[in-house]
C-alpha positions, 0 to 999 in steps of 0.5 A: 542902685547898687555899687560893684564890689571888687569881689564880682571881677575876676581877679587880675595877676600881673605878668611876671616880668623876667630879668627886665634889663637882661638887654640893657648890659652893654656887652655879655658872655654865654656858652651854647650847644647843639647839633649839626648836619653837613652836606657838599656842593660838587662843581664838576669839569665841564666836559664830564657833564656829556658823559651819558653814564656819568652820575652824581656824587652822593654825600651820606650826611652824618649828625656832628655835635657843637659846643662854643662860647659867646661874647655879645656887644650891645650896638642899640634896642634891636641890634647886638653884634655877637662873636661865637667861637665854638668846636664843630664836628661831623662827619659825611661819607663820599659814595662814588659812581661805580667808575670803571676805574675801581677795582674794589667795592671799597674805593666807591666809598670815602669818610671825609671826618671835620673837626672844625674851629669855627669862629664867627662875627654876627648881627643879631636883630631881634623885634620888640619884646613881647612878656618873656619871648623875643624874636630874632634873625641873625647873620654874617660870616665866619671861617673854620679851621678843618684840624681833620682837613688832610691838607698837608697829608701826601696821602691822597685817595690811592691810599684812602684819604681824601683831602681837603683845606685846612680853611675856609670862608663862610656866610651864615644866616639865621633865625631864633627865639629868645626866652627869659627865664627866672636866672638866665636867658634860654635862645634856640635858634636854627642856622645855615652855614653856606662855604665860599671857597673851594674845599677841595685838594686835588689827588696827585694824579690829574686824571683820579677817578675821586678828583678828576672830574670834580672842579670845586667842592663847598660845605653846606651845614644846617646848625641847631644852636641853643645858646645859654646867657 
């Protein structure tokens, strides 16, 4: 009968565990950057929906970039609530029908440029750790400060400027991955970012070929987040 030696099994490593109480820190700071692309829901008055020649609004979206910082609350083992206020920027260009009303090939076109400060409350809900990989959803609100809303601009589209408010309402869902590295901890997520308030402020004149047959106007940005903790 011969004894196994040690030498005829493979040999066994043991995982290397990164920073094992990362998340065992009651509250903790961070910074993130990333990308952004912002789209418009357009709601319009209804009787222009039986206009036969009337067509749609068309947005030209624009990538925008985002740079913020993050204060993170430990509430248990799977939830932390997370306040992530940031600098958004984009920029999307309006293409109009060709109503009768214009009379340059210019004014189909309208740059709507948003420097938003974007501050957000969030629930982050994260699964079990598995090694150095950590699974997450996250969600909540969050309202901007447009600083490049022409809101109070009495300007309006007769002079090439569309207008919209200054502030608004969101809510924001989310999914991402945590991975532990060697001195911090590296989280790529990708985040939907839905208005809730009418942006909109209409033109002077009541029957605009920009504004008058518009109702309401929402944002809708998609977000990549990498965040660094």
């Amino acid at each position: 009968m011969t004894t196994a030696t040690y030498s005829q099994y493979p040999e066994v490593r043991e995982r290397l565990i990164n920073l094992p109480n990362f998340d065992n820190k009651f509250v903790h700071y961070g910074y993130f950057l990333g990308a952004n692309q912002y789209d418009f829901k357009f709601e319009y008055i209804p009787m222009y929906y039986n206009e036969l020649e009337y067509k749609d609004i068309n947005v030209e979206q624009k990538k925008g970039f985002s740079v913020g910082l993050i204060g993170d609350l430990r509430i248990n083992e799977f939830m932390n609530l997370r306040f992530e206020p940031g600098l958004f920027y984009n920029r999307r260009n309006l293409i109009f029908p060709e109503y009768s009303d214009f009379s340059r090939e210019s004014d189909q076109v309208r740059e709507v440029k948003s420097t938003f400060i974007h501050l957000p409350l969030l629930l982050k809900i994260s699964t079990k750790r598995i090694n150095n990989f950590r699974p997450f959803i996250v969600g909540g609100i969050s309202t901007d400060f447009n600083l490049s809303s022409n809101e109070k601009n009495s300007d309006d589209n007769a002079s090439n400027v569309f207008r919209t408010t200054s502030q608004n309402l969101n809510y924001e869902l989310g999914i991402g991955f945590d991975f532990y590295l060697y001195y911090f901890k590296f989280s790529p997520s990708l985040r939907g970012i839905f208005s809730v308030q009418n942006e909109l402020i209409p033109d002077s004149d009541p029957e605009s070929p920009w504004t008058g047959k518009i109702s309401n106007i929402f944002s809708r940005g998609v977000a990549l987040i990498i965040t660094f903790e």
